[in-house]
N, C-alpha and C positions, 0 to 999 in steps of 0.2 A: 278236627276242624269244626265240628258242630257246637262245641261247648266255649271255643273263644269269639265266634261268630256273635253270641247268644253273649254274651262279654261286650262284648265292644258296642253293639245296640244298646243295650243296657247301658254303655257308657256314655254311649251320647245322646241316650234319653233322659239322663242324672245330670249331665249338663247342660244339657238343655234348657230344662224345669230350673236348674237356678238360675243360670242367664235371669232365663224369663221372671223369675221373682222379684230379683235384682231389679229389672228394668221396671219393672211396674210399679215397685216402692220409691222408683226414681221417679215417678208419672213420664215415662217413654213409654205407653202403650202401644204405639204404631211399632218401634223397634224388638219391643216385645215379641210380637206378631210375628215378626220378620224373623226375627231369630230361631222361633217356632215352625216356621216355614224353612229355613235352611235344614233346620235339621231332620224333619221330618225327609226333606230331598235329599239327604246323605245317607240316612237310612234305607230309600227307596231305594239308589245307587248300589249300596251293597246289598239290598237281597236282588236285585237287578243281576247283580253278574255273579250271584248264587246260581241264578237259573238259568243263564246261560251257558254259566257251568256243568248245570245237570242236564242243557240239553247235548250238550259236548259229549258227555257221558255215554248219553242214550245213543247217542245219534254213529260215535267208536264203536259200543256194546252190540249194535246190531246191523254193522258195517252199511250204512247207508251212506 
């Protein structure tokens, strides 16, 4: 799980950055931005419920 995690971030950091290229060669700087801003929130999202997965973990691991 850690190595396709670490994949898929990557993934939608790679598409991001061209999105973002795309738009700004387009002069759409504001949607640039935006795009930039989604994705950054997606990425947040998944290590988000990374770690709510590890406190699921902890929280089994030491019967609390």
């Amino acid at each position: 799980m850690g190595v396709e995690i670490i994949f898929k971030i990557a993934a939608v950091g790679i598409l991001t950055a061209v999105v973002n290229q795309v738009l700004k060669h387009a002069n759409k700087e504001e949607i640039a931005t935006l795009t930039t801003l989604a994705g950054l929130i997606v990425v947040l999202l998944m290590v988000l419920n990374l770690i709510a997965t590890l406190f699921d973990t902890v929280r089994t691991m030491f019967n609390l």
